[in-house]
Structures are given as structure tokens and as C-alpha cells.
C-alpha positions in Angstrom: -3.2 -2.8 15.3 -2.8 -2.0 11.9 -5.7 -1.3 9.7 -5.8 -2.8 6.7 -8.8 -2.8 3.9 -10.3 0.1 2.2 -14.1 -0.7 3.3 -17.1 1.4 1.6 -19.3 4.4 3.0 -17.1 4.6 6.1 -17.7 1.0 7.3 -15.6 -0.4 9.7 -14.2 -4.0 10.1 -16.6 -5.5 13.1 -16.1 -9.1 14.4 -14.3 -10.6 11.0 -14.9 -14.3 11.3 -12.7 -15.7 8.6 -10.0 -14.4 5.7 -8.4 -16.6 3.0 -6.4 -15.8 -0.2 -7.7 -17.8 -3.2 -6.5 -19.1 -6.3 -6.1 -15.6 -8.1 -4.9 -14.3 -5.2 -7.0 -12.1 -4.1 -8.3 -11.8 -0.6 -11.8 -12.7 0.9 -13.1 -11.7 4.0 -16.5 -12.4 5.9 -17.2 -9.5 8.6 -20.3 -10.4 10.9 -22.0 -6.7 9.7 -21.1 -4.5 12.3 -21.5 -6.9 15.4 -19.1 -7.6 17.7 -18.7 -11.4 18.8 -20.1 -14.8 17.1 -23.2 -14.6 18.6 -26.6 -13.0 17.7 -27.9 -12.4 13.9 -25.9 -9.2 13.3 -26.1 -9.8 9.1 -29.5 -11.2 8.9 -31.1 -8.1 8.8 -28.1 -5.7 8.0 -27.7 -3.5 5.2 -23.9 -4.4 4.8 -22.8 -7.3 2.8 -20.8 -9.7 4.9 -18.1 -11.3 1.8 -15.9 -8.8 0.9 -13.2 -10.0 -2.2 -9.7 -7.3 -1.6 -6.9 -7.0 -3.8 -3.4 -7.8 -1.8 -2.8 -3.6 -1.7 -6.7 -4.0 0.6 -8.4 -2.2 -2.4 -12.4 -3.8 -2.0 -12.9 -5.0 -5.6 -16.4 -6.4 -4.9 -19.0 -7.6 -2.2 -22.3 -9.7 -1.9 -24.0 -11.3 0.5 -26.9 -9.0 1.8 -30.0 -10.9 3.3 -28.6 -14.2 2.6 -26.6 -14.9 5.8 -27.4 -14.7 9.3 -24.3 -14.8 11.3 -21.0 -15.8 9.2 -18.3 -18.4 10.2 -16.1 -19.5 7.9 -15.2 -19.8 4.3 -13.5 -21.7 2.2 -12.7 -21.9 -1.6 -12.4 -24.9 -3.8 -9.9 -25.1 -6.7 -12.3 -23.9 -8.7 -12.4 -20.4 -6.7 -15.8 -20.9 -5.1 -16.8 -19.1 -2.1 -18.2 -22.1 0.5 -19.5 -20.1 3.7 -21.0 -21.5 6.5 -23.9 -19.2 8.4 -24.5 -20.3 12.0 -26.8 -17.9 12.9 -30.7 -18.3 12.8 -33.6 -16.7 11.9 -37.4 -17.2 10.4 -36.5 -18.5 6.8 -33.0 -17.9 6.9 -29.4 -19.3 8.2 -28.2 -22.8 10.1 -27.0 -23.4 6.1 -23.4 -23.6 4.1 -23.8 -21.3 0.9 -22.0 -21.9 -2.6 -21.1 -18.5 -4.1 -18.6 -18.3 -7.8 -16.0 -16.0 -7.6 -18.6 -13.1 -9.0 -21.1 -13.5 -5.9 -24.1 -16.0 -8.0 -25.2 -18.3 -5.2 -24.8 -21.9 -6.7 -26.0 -23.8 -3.8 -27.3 -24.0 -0.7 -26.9 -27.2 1.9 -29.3 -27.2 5.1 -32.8 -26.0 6.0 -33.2 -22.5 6.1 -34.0 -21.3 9.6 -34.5 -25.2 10.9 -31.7 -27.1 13.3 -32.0 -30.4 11.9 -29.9 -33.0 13.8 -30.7 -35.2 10.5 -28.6 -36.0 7.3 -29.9 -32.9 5.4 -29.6 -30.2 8.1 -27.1 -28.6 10.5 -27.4 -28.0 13.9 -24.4 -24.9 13.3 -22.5 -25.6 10.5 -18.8 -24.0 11.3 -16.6 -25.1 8.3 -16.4 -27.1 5.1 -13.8 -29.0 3.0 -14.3 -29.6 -0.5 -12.7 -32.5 -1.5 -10.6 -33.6 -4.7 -13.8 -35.6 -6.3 -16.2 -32.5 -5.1 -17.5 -34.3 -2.5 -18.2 -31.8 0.2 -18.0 -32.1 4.2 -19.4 -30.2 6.3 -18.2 -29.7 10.3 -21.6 -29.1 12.5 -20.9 -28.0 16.2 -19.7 -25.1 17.9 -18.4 -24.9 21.7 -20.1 -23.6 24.1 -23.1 -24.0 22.3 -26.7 -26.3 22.9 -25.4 -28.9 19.7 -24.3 -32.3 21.1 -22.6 -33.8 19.5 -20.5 -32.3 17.3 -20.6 -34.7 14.0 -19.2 -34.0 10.1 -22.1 -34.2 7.3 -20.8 -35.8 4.1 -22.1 -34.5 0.3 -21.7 -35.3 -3.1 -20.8 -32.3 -5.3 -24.5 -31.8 -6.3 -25.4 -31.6 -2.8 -27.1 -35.0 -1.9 -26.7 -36.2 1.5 -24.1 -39.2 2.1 -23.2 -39.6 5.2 -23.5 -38.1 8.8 -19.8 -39.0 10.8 -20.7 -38.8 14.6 -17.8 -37.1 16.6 -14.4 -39.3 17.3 -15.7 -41.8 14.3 -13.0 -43.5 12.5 -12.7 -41.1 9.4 -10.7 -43.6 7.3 -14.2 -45.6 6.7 -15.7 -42.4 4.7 
């Protein structure tokens, strides 16, 4: 019950849907924007910016994101200290994507059609979390219990993000 984080303008931490330390050891966090719970489109249209980078003491050094995500999942950094979030939400023109930030908030890529479930090799149906692998190659989990997508599957990328490969759920990953 400890609060931790000095937020700006008297924010306060809503549903925070993932936190990770990365290579310079600093803190990122993505809040959902002031709503409570993984549903709904609480960032697409809020004035709060959902990735938040915090010194280990929980001073906010920086934070971006504004208009560009719908409803935040999950992030994860490569070695490289890239910010990889996936945005499950949906909206006209926006989310159902993974996002590619640097380390100073530039967007570098974006994987998915905005706005669109796609149950093909270039769209997600609700991305929820990505791995970045040694070569760059990029893989992307797409399902979320106790929600409409069946079945759950892994999307595989090169580092450029080109389509590869769509793994079904319970696939043998050793032939990817």
C-alpha cells in the first residue's frame, strides 16, 4: 500500500498494466490513463500520457505516449533500451497494434492495423506482449482471456517489421 512515483499535476497511478527496469536502470511504467481495469479505451482519448520513464528514487524523468495508444498492456525493452508496447484497446484509426518507442519517446515502428482486428499475418486480434529476440526478430503474443479472440496464436517479425510467421496456439515452437 505504499505509494511510490512522483506523478505530474496531481495524477494518480490508475490501473498500471506493466513496469520493467531497463538497461540504464531506470524504471518504466504504462498506466491505462486514469481508468480502472483492462478494459475500455481509457488512453485513447486522454490527456495523460500512458509511458512514464522513473528514476529508482520514483522521480518521473519523462513521459510520452498521448493519442497514440488505446488501452496499454505490456512493455518490453530490447537490449538496445527500446520501449515495445502492446495497445489492446480499439478505436476509429487507432490501437489493436505493438508500438516501437527509443528510450527518448520517437516512435520507430508500428506492427498491426490501426483500429482493424485482423486474424491475418499483418494484424492482431489483441496483441498482449512481445519478445525481441537476439537476431531482432520480433514475436508478438495475440489473445487475451476472457476475450472474443480464438485462438490465441504468436505472430513472428523480422526486425524491420515484415511478417514471418503466424504460430497457432500449442504449435511446436522449436520449428520457428
Amino acid at each position: 500500500g505504499v505509494h511510490w512515483g512522483s506523478l505530474p499535476d496531481g495524477r494518480r497511478w490508475s490501473s498500471t498494466a506493466s513496469v520493467t527496469a531497463a538497461p540504464d536502470g531506470t524504471i518504466w511504467a504504462l498506466d491505462r490513463c486514469g481508468q480502472a481495469g483492462a478494459g475500455g479505451s481509457g488512453c485513447g482519448t486522454s490527456t495523460l500520457d500512458p509511458i512514464l520513464q522513473f528514476d529508482t528514487a520514483g522521480r518521473l524523468l519523462k513521459s510520452f505516449g498521448r493519442g497514440l495508444i488505446v488501452n496499454p498492456h505490456k512493455m518490453t525493452i530490447d537490449r538496445a533500451g527500446n520501449l515495445w508496447v502492446t495497445d489492446l484497446g480499439s478505436m476509429p484509426g487507432k490501437g489493436l497494434q505493438v508500438h516501437k518507442f527509443s528510450p527518448n519517446g520517437t516512435e520507430l515502428l508500428v506492427l498491426g492495423k490501426p483500429g482493424e482486428a485482423s486474424p491475418g499475418l499483418d494484424g492482431f486480434q489483441a496483441p498482449t506482449e512481445v519478445a525481441v529476440a537476439p537476431n531482432g526478430d520480433v514475436f508478438v503474443s495475440d489473445g487475451h482471456s476472457g476475450g472474443t479472440v480464438e485462438p490465441s496464436r504468436i505472430l513472428k517479425f523480422d526486425r524491420t517489421g515484415k511478417p514471418l510467421a503466424v504460430i497457432p496456439c500449442c504449435a511446436d515452437l522449436s520449428t520457428i
